[in-house]
RONUZA-838781 format. One line per 2 residues: number of its first residue (from 1); their letters; for each residue z, y, x of C-alpha. Coordinates in pm, whole numbers. Each point is the difference from the previous one (the first is absolute). Layout:
! residues N
NUM> A> Z Y X; ...
END
This chain:
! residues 689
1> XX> -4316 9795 -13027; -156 251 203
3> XX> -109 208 -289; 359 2 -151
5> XX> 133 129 374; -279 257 -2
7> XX> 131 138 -367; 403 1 113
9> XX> -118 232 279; -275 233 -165
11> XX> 245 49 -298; 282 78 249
13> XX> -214 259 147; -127 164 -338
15> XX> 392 17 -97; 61 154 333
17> XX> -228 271 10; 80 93 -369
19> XX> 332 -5 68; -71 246 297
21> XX> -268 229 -112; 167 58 -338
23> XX> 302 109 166; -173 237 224
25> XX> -204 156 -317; 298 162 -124
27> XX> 190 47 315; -138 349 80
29> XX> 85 136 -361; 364 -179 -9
31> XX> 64 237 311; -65 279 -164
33> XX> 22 -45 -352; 337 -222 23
35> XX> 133 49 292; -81 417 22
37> XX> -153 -9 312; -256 282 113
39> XX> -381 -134 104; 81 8 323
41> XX> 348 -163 40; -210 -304 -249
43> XX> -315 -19 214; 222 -36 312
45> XX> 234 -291 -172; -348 -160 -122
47> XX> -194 3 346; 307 -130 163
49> XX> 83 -322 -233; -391 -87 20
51> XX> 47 50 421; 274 -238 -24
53> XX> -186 -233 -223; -271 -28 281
55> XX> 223 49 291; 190 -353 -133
57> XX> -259 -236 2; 44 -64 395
59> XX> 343 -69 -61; -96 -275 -272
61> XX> -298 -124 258; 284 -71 241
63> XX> 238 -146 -228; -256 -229 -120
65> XX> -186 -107 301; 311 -59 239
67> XX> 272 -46 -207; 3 -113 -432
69> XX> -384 -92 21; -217 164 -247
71> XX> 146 -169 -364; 411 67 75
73> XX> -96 362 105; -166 52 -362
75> XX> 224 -186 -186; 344 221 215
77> XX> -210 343 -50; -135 -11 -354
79> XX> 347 -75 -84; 102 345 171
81> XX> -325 153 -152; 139 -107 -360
83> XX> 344 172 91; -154 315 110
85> XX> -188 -23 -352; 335 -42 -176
87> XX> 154 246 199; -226 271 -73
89> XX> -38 -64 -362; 349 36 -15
91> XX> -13 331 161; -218 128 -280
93> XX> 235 -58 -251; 152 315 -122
95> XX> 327 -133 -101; 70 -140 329
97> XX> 211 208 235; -86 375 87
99> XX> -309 177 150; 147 -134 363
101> XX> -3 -337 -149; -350 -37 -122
103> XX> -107 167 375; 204 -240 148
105> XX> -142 -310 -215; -348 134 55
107> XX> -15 37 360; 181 -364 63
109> XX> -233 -146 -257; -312 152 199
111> XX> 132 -133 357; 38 -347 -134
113> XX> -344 4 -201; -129 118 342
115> XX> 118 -264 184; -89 -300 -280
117> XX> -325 135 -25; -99 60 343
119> XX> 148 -302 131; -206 -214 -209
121> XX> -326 154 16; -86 -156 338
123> XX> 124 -348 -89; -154 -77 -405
125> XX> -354 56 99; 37 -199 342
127> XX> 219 -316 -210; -275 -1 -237
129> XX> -291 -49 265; 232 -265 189
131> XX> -60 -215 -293; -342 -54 111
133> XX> -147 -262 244; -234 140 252
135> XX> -281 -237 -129; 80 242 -368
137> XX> -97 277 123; -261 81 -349
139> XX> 342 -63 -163; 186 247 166
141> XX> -258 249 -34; 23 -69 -389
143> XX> 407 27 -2; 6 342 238
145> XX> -291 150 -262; 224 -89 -291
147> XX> 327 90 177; -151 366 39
149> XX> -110 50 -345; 335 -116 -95
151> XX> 166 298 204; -266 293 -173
153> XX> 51 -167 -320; 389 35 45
155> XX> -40 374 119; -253 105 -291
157> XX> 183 -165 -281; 356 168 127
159> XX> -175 340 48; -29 -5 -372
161> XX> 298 -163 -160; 292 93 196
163> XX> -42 403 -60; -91 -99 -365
165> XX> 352 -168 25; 150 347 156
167> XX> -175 186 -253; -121 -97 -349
169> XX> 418 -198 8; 251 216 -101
171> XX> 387 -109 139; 275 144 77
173> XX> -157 352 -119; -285 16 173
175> XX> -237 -167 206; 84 -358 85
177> XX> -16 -75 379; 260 -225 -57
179> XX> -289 -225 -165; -284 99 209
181> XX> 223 -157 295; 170 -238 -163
183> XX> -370 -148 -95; -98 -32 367
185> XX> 329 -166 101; -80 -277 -272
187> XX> -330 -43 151; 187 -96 348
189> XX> 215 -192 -153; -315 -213 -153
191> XX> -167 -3 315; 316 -132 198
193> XX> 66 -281 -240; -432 -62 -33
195> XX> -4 -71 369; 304 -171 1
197> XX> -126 -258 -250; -247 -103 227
199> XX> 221 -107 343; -127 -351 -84
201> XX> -345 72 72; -13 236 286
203> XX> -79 -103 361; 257 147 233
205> XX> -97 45 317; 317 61 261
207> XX> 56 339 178; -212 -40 311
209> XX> 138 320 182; -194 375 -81
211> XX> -301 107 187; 151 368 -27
213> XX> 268 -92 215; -210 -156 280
215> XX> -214 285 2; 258 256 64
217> XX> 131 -175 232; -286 -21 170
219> XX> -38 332 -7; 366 53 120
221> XX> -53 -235 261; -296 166 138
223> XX> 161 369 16; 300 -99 169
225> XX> -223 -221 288; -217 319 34
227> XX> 325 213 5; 150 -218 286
229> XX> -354 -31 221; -42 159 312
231> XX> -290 134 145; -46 -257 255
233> XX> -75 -254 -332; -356 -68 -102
235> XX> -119 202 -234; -72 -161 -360
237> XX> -329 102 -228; 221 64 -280
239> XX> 419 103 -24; 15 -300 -222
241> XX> -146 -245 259; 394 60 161
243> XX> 107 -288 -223; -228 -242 104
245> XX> 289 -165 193; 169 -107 -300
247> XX> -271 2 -283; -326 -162 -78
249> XX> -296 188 114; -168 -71 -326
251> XX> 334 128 -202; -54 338 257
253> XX> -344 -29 -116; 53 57 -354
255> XX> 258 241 -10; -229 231 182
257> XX> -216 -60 -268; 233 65 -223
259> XX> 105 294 120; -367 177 51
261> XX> 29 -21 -435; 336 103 -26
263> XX> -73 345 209; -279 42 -246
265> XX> 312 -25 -250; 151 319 145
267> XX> -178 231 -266; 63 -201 -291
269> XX> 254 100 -168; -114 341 -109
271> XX> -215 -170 -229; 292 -195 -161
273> XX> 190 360 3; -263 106 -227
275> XX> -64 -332 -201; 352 -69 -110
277> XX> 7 364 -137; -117 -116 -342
279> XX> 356 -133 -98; 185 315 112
281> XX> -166 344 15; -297 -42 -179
283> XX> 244 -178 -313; 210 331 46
285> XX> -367 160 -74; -85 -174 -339
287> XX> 346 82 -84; -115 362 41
289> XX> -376 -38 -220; -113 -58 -348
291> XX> -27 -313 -175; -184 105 -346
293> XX> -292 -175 -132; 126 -295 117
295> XX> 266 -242 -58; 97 -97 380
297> XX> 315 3 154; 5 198 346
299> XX> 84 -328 157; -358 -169 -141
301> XX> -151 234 237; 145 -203 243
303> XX> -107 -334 -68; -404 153 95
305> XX> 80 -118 349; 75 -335 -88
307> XX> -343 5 -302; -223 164 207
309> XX> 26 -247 329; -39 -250 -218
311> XX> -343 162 -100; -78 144 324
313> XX> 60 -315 222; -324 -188 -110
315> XX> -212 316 -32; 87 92 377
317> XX> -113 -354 76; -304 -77 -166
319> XX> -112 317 -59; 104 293 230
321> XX> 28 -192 318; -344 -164 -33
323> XX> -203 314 -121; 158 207 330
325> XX> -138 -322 186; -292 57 -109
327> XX> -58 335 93; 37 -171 384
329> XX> 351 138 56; 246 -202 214
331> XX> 334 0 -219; 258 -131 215
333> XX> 355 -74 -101; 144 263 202
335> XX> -301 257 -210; 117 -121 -310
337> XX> 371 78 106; -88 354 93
339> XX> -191 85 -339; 289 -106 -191
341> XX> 226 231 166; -232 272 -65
343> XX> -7 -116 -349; 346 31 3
345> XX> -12 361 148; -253 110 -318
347> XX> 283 -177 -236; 307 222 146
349> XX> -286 361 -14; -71 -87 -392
351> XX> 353 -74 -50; 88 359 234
353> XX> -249 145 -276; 194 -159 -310
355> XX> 304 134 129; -121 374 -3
357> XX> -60 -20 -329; 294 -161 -73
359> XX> 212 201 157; -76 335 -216
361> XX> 177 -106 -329; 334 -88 245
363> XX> 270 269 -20; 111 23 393
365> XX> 400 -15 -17; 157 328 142
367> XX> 60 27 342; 353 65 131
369> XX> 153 336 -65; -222 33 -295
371> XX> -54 -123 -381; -292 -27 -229
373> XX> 16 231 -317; -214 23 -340
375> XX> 77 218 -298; -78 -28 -396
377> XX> 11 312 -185; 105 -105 -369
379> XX> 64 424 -85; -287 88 -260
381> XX> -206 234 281; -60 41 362
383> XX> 268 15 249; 27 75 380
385> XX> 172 -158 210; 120 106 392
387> XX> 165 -214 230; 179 148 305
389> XX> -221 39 320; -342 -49 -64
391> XX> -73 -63 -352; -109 -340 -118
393> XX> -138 116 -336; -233 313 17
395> XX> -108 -36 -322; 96 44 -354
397> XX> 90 -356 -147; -138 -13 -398
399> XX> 203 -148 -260; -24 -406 48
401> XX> -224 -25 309; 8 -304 172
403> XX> 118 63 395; -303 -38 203
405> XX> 236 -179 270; 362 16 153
407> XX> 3 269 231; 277 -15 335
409> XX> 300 219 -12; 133 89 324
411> XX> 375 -41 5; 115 48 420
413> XX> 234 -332 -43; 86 -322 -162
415> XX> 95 247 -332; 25 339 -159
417> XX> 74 219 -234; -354 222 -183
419> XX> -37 262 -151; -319 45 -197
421> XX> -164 265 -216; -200 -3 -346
423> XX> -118 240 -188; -127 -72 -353
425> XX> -81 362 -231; 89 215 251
427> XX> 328 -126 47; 170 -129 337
429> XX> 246 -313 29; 126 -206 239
431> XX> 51 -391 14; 245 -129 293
433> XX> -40 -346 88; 130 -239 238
435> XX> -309 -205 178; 73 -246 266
437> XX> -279 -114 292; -286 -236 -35
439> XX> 64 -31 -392; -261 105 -271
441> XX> 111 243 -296; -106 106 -314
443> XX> 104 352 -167; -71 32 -350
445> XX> 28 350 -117; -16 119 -365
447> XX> 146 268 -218; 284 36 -225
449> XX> 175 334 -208; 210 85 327
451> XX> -342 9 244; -107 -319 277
453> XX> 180 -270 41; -75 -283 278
455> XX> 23 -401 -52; -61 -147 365
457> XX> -69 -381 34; -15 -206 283
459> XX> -337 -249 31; 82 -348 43
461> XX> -145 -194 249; -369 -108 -117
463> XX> -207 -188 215; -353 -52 -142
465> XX> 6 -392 -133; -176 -184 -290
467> XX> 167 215 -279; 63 315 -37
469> XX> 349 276 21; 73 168 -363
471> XX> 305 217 -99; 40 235 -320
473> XX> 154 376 -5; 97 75 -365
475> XX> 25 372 -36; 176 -63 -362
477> XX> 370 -26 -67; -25 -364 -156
479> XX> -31 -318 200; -322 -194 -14
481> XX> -62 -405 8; -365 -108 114
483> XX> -183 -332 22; -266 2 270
485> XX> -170 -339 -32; 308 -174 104
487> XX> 203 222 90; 307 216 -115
489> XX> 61 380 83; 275 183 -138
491> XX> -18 376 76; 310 179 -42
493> XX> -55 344 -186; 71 389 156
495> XX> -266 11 246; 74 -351 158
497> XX> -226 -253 201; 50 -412 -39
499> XX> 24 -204 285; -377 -145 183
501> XX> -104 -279 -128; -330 -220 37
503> XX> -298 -113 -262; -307 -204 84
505> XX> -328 206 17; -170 21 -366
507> XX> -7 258 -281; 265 85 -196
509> XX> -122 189 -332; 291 -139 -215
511> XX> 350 50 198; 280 -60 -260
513> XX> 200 330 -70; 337 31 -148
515> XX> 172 268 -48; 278 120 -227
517> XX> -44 304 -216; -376 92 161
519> XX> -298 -136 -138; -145 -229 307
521> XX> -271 -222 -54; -165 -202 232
523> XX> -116 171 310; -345 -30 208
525> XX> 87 -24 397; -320 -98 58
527> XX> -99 -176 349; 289 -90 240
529> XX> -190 -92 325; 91 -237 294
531> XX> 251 196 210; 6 314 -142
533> XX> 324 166 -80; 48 193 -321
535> XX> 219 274 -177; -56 12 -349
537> XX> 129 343 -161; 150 -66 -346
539> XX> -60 322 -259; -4 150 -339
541> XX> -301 105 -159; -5 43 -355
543> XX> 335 -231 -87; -187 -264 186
545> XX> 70 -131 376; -283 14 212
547> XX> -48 -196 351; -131 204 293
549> XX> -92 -197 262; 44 116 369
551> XX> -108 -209 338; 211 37 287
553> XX> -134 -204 186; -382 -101 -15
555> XX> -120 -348 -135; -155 -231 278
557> XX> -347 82 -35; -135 -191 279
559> XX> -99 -358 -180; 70 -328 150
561> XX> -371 -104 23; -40 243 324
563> XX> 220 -272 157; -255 -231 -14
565> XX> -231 125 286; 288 -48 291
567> XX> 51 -351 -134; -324 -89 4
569> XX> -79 121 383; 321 -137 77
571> XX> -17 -344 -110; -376 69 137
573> XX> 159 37 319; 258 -302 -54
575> XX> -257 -247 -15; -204 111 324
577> XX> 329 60 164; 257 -268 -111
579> XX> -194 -326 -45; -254 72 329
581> XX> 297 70 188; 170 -302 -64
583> XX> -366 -171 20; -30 118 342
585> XX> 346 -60 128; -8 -373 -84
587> XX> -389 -6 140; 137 147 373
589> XX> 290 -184 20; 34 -407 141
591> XX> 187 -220 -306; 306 -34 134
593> XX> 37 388 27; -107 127 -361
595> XX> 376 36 -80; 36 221 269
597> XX> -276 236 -128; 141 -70 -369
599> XX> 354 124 123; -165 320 203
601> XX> -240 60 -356; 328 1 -251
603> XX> 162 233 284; -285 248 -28
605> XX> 74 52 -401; 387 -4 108
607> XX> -35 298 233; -268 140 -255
609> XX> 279 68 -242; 256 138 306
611> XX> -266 277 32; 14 98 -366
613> XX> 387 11 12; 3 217 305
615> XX> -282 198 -144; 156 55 -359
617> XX> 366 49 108; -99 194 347
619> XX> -259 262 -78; 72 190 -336
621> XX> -353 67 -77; -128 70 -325
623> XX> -166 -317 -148; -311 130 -54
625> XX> 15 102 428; 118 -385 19
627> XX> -283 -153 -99; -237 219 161
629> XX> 224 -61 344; -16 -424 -75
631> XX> -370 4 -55; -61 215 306
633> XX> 250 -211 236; -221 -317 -158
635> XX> -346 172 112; 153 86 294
637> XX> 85 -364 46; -341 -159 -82
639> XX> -147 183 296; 236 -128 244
641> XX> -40 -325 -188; -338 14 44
643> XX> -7 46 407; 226 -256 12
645> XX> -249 -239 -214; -319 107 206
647> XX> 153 -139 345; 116 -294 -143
649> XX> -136 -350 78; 11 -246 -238
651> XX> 61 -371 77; -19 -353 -109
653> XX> 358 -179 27; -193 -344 -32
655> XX> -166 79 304; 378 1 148
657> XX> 31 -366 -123; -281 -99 160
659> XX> 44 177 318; 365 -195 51
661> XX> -133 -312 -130; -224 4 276
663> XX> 221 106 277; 213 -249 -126
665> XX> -286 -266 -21; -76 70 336
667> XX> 387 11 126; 42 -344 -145
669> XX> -305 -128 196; 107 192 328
671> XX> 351 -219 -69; -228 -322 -49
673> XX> -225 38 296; 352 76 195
675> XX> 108 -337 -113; -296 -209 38
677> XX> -52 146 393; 390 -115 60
679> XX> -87 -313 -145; -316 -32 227
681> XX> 183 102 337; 299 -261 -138
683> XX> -268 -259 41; -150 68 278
685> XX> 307 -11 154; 63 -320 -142
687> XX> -307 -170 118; 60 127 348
689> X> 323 -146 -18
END
């Protein structure tokens, strides 16, 4: 029986956490891919639903312990988990409502995700050890083992299918997020009805009131006594010794116990700042790098967190830890706590270094009150070409050279009207245009019986992503029809350009050609790289049409495999940080307080993520500056950290026990040696009598 209650609530938990991590793989990319958010609108959004997610779980301890009890509050919030699911699947269908709509659907889905979620993940783990006697303790070591494999297996398996989902599924005319949430919402929906289907073998244990509330008001108690003393009252050891006349010494006891580990708390959450980084700005990253040579999905990278603790948990254990103890070095909790935020530090400067090189095949968008230009000269021989105020082109331009980048035209306001020069055999024209701010242009010049014409075409937003930006300018009067892998161009004829549109990286050495009185055979594009934008200049040499291919933007040349460093030092740092500190908060706390310290732990990664919303809505730094500022915060941090952890005492909260045992061993024989002298004098007084 006991092994069939153990599988309702492990399964539960694996549908859970896929359900949650598989949503929150694509999340970052739906904001800015679906929705059309910027990076730092997205990473805000992000870092505030997963602050909510950790700031709920007190709410569901409360519910749980003093109202519904643990099994009603996971049965009433998975049910509002599975709506948010619904909810937010919906808003990634296309069809459904307008732009407003899908925001609107999104944001409500999120808030009630954050609340299912968050409420339950203080009460599943706590149910499932409630099942156990205290003389199965063995057994309960077994069930909490499994129950925690259950939640990495959950995260590592949704890391990989749900962006497959997004991806490699086609609906709706493009990538399916609809799926990839709709998947995860199915998963709840399992895991409500799994742990339903076993209500007939659970122990319930009733709500027995929350040790959260009894501690703060404690703590309230205590302030407002020591607000209200005089100085004519006796002066107390400690300001929390004011409650004494309505609480427990022991109770007072404990909570300054727990307090000496929450202060140590203070610093925590700039490690979480950094930590929870990997689903927002360093996803935004691989977006930005090269995936060639191997066939992995940007989200993949991902899923190394989830891989490599599972590899670096034993070989921190029975490797690492015991070779540093040999070398006679005292590695203390609050040691190992400290090294993994430096770890973490190192994870943010390789990922500062990544992003340098990153950041030189990005074309900057023009500021205000100016506009990015490039020019093509199609005219068979140099031109020059002068721009008003300082020149942007010094040089002669030769006859189909590809731009060497977009270079910013001053224009003194939201638009205006230029005038620019070319000169091509001696002979001076001008091309008047109409640019408008903080949009990029191309001018395409070329020659005809009258002198220099101008063609100028605006850029279309490109982003660097898996695939790559491709448009054709046919310089002949007939309309061509392409096939690029699987893809359709049609490029109208007279010196026109067809619309951007995106192919996956390969070669293309045989791009159908069709046109109608011109001989035009299949055409050799060669490589289209990850994230590089091209202009490929249709032409006429010898009755044949000939590509010539231009790059306006540069391919992502950075690969993906220089990600792997700052996930490796990070999850480095996870393991010394994450599971010692939870380790250590449970080992200084007395039992009837560890949900205390589990509510202040979850709060640390809650006001981890406020800090990266402040930070990435607040400062407008470049990212590149970002990560270099997180990683030096962190250092910054450890230090502190580490003064903190040199003055601090640790303790042994069974010594507590056996303290109050005694004093109340020897209160109850005080009480008995007060009753047996009564008893005496009563006789004596009888006898004399």
């Amino acid at each position: 029986t006991r092994t069939k209650l153990i599988c309702f609530i492990v399964v539960n938990e694996f549908c859970e956490r896929f359900s949650y991590y598989g949503m929150k793989a694509v999340l970052t990319l739906y904001f800015v891919s679906y929705l059309g958010w910027d990076p730092d609108l997205s990473t805000a959004v992000y870092h505030a639903f997963s602050g909510l997610c950790y700031f709920t779980p007190i709410l569901g301890a409360l519910i749980a312990d003093s109202w519904l009890g643990k099994f009603k509050t996971i049965i009433y919030l998975s049910v509002v988990y599975v709506i948010g699911h619904v909810v937010k699947s919906v808003g990634a269908i296309p069809t459904v409502g307008n732009k407003e709509m899908h925001i609107a659907l999104s944001m409500l889905g999120l808030i009630l995700i954050a609340f299912g979620t968050g409420g339950i993940k203080p009460c599943v783990a706590a149910f499932g050890g409630d099942q156990f006697d205290e003389e199965n303790v063995s057994e309960r070591q077994k069930f909490f083992s499994i129950f925690y494999m259950s939640i990495n297996a959950g995260s590592l398996l949704s890391t990989v299918i749900t962006p497959i989902l997004r991806g490699d599924v086609q609906c709706f005319g493009g990538d399916c997020y609809a799926l990839a949430f709709g998947v995860p919402a199915a998963l709840m929906v399992v895991a409500l009805v799994v742990f339903i289907a076993g209500c007939g073998l659970y122990k319930r244990n009733p709500p027995q009131g929350n040790i959260l509330l009894e501690v703060c008001r404690c703590i309230g108690f205590a302030i407002k006594n020591r607000w209200k003393s005089s100085k004519y009252d006796p002066k107390r050891k400690h300001w929390l010794d004011w409650a004494e006349e309505k609480y427990s010494k022991r109770l007072i006891q404990e909570i300054k116990m727990v307090l000496r580990v929450l202060v140590l708390y203070i610093p925590l959450p700039m490690f979480w700042a950094l930590f929870d980084q990997q689903g927002s700005r360093w996803t935004l990253q691989a977006r930005r790098m090269n995936l060639s040579f191997v066939r992995v999905c940007l989200h993949k990278v991902k899923m190394l967190n989830a891989l490599l603790i599972l590899v670096f948990v034993p070989i921190f254990d029975l490797l690492i830890y015991p070779l540093v103890g040999l070398c006679r070095i005292n590695i203390t909790p609050l040691r190992k706590m400290v090294t993994g935020m430096i770890f973490a530090a190192l994870a943010f400067g390789a990922a500062t270094l990544v992003e340098v090189q990153v950041v030189k095949t990005v074309v900057e968008p023009a500021p205000a009150g100016n506009c990015l230009l490039q020019v093509f000269n199609l005219a068979d021989g140099d031109i020059s070409v002068k721009t008003p105020g300082n020149n942007l082109f010094p040089e002669p331009i030769g006859y189909l050279q590809d731009p060497p980048k977009y270079e910013t035209l001053p224009l003194e306001g939201s638009s205006k009207e230029v005038k620019i020069q070319v000169t091509f055999k001696g002979s001076t024209s001008e091309c008047t245009q109409m640019f408008i701010e903080e949009t990029a242009y191309s001018l395409f010049f070329y020659s005809t019986t009258a002198g220099i014409e101008c063609v100028l075409v605006i850029k279309s937003d490109h982003e660097s992503v898996l695939f790559n930006f491709n448009r054709f300018f046919n310089t002949q009067p007939e309309a061509i029809n392409l096939t690029v892998g699987q893809e359709s161009f049609h490029v109208p004829g007279d010196y026109s350009v067809s619309p951007n549109q995106t192919v996956p990286r390969s070669e293309y050495p045989d791009v159908s050609c069709i046109s109608q009185s011109e001989e035009c055979s299949d055409l050799n594009l060669g490589l289209l790289d990850f994230g590089a934008s091209y202009t490929v200049i249709l032409t006429n040499e010898s009755d044949t049409i000939v590509p010539h291919k231009m790059e306006d933007v540069q391919a992502n040349n950075v690969h993906i495999a220089w990600q792997i460093p700052q996930y490796v030092l990070l999850t480095a740092g996870e393991v010394m940080f994450s599971i010692t500190g939870l380790e250590f908060s449970y080992s200084q706390a007395p039992a009837n307080m560890k949900s205390v310290l589990q509510a202040g732990w979850l709060l640390t990664v809650a006001f981890g993520n406020v800090i990266v919303l402040i930070v990435a809505e607040g400062a407008g730094l470049e990212q590149w500056k970002e990560f270099a500022l997180f990683a030096g915060l962190l250092l910054g941090v450890s230090i502190i950290f580490s003064f903190m952890a040199y003055f601090y005492t640790y303790v042994d909260p069974d010594q507590l026990d056996k303290i109050y045992q005694k004093d109340s061993g020897k209160e109850e024989d005080d009480k008995k040696q007060k009753t047996d002298d009564i008893q005496m004098n009563n006789k004596g007084k009888e006898t004399r009598m």
